[in-house]
Backbone as JSON, one array per atom type, in Angstrom:
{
  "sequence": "XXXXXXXXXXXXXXXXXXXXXXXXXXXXXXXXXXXXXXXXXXXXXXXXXXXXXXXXXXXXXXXXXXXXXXXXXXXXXXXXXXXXXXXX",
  "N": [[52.25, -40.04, -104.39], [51.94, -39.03, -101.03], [53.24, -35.69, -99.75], [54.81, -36.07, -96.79], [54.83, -33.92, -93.83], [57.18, -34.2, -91.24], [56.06, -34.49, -87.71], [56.18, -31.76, -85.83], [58.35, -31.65, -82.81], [56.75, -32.57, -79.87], [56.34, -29.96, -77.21], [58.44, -29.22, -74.37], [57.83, -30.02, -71.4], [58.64, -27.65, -68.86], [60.02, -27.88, -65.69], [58.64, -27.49, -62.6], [59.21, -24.28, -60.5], [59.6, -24.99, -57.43], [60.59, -27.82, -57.44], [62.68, -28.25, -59.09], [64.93, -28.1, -57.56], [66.27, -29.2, -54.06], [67.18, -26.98, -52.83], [65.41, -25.14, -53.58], [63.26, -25.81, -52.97], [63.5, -26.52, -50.58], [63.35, -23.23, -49.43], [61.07, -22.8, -50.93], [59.13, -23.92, -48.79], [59.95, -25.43, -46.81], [61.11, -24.1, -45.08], [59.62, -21.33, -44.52], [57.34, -22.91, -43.31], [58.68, -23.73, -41.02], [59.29, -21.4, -39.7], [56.95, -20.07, -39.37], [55.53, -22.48, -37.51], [58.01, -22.04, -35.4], [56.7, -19.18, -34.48], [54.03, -19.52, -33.97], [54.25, -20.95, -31.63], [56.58, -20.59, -29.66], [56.76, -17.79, -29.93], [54.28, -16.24, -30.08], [52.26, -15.24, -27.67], [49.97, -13.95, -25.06], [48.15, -13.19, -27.03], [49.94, -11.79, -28.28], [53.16, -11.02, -29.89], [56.24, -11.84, -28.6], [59.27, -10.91, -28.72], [61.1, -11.57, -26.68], [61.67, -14.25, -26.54], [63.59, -14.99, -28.22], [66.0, -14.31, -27.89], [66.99, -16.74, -26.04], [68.62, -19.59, -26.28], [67.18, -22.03, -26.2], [65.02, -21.52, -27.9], [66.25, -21.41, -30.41], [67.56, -23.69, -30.58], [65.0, -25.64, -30.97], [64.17, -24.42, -32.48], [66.17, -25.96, -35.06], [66.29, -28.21, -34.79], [63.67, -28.71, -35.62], [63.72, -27.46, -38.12], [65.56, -29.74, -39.23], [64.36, -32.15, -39.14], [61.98, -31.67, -40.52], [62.69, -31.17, -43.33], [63.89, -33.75, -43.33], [61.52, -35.07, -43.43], [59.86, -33.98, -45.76], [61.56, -34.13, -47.77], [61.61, -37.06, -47.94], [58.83, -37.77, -48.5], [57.44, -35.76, -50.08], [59.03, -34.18, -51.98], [61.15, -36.12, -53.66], [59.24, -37.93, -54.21], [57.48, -36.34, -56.55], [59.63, -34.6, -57.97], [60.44, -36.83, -59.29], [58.43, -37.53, -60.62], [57.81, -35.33, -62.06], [60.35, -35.04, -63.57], [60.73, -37.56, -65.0]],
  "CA": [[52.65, -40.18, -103.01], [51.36, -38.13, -100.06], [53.67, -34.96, -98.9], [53.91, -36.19, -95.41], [55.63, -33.31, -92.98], [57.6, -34.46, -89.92], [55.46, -33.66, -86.6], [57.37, -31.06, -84.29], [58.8, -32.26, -81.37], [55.81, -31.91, -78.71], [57.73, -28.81, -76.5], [59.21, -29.96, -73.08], [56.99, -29.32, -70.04], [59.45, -27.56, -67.73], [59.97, -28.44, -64.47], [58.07, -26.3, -61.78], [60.65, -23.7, -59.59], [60.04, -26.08, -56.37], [60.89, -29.45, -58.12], [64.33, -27.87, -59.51], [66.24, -28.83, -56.81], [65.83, -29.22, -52.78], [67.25, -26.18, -52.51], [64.36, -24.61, -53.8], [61.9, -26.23, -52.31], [63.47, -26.26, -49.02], [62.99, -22.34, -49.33], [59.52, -22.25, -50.39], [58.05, -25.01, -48.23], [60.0, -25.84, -45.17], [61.45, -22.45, -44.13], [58.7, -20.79, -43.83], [56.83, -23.41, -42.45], [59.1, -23.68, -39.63], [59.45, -20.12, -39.4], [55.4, -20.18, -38.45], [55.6, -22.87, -36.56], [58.56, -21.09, -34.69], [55.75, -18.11, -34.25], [53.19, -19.47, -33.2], [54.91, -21.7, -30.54], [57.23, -19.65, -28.98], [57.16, -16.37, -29.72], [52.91, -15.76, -29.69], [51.8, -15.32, -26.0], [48.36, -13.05, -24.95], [47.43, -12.35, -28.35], [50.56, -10.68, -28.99], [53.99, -11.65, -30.41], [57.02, -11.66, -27.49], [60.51, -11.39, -28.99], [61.98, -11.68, -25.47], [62.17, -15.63, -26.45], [64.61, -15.44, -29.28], [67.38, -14.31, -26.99], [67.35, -17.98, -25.62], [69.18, -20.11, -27.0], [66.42, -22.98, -26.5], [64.52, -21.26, -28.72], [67.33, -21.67, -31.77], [67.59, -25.47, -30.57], [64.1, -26.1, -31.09], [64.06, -24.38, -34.61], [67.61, -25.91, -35.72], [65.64, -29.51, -34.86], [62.28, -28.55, -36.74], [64.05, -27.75, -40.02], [66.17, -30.99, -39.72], [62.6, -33.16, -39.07], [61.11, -30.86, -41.56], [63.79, -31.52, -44.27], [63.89, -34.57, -43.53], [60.23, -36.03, -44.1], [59.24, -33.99, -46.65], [62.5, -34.83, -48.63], [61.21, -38.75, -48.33], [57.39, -37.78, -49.0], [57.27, -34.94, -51.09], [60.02, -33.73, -52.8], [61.61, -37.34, -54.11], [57.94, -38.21, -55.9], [56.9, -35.35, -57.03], [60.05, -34.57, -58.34], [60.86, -38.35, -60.2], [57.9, -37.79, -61.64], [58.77, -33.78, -63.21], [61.72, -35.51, -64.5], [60.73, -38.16, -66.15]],
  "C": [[52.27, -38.93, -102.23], [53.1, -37.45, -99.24], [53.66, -35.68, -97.63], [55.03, -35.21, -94.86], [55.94, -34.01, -91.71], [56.62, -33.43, -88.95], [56.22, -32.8, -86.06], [57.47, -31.29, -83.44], [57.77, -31.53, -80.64], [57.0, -30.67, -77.79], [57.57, -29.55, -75.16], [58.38, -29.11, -72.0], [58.26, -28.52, -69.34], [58.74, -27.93, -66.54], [59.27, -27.37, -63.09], [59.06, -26.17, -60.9], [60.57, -24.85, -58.41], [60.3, -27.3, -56.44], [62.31, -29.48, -58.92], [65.3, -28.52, -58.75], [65.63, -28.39, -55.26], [66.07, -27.79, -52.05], [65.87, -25.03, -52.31], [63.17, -24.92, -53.19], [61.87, -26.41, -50.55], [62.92, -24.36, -48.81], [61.75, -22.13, -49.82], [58.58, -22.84, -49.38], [58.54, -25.28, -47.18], [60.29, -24.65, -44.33], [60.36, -22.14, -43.87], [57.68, -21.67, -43.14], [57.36, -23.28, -40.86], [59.72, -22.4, -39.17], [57.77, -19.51, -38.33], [55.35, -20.85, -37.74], [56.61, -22.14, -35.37], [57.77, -20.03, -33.94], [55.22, -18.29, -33.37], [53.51, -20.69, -32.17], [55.76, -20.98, -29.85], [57.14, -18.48, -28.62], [55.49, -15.4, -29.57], [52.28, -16.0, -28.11], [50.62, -14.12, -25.75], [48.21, -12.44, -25.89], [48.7, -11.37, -28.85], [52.12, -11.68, -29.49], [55.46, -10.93, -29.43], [58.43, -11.77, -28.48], [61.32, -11.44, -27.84], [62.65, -12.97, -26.11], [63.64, -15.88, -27.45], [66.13, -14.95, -28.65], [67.48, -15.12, -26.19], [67.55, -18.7, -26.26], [68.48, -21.68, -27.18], [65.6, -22.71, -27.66], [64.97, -21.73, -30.2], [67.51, -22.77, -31.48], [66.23, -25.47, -31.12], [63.98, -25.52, -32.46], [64.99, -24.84, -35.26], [66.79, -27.65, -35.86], [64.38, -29.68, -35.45], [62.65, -28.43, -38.0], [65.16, -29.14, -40.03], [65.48, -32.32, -39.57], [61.89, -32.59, -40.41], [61.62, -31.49, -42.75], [63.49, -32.61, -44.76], [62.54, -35.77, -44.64], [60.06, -35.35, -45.41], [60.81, -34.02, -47.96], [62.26, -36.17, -49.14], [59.77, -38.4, -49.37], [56.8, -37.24, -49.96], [57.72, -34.46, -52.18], [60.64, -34.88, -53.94], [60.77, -37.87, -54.99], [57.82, -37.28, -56.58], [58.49, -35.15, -58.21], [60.92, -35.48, -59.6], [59.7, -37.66, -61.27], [57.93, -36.24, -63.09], [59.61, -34.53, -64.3], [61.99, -36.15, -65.49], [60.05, -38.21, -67.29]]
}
């Protein structure tokens, strides 16, 4: 009869840091997105960068509604596949 050794359990891919959890991936991927967008929409004017704007409080509306659009889609589009498929 043929020795046969048990294979070793193939080892477990881990999961990549932005597919952990939304947390994570909201901080590498939507923050700073809508931190640049923030930039260069508001606060870039003749080639230079104005912080006058951030002492209006439209300013902080319009970024409080970009990360909750932001969030949102790429929670449906990105995060939800990508992440099923890590998992399973």
């Amino acid at each position: 009869m043929k020795n046969r050794r048990p294979n070793p359990p193939a080892p477990k891919k881990s999961i990549p840091f932005i597919y952990r959890s939304f947390l994570n991936f909201w901080m590498v991927v939507v923050l700073p997105a809508t931190i640049l967008a923030l930039v260069i929409s508001k606060l870039y004017y003749n080639n230079t960068i104005n912080l006058a704007p951030l002492q209006e409080s439209y300013t902080w509306l319009h970024f409080g509604v970009l990360q909750v659009f932001l969030s949102f889609f790429t929670y449906l589009w990105v995060y939800r596949i990508k992440s099923k498929r890590y998992k399973s």
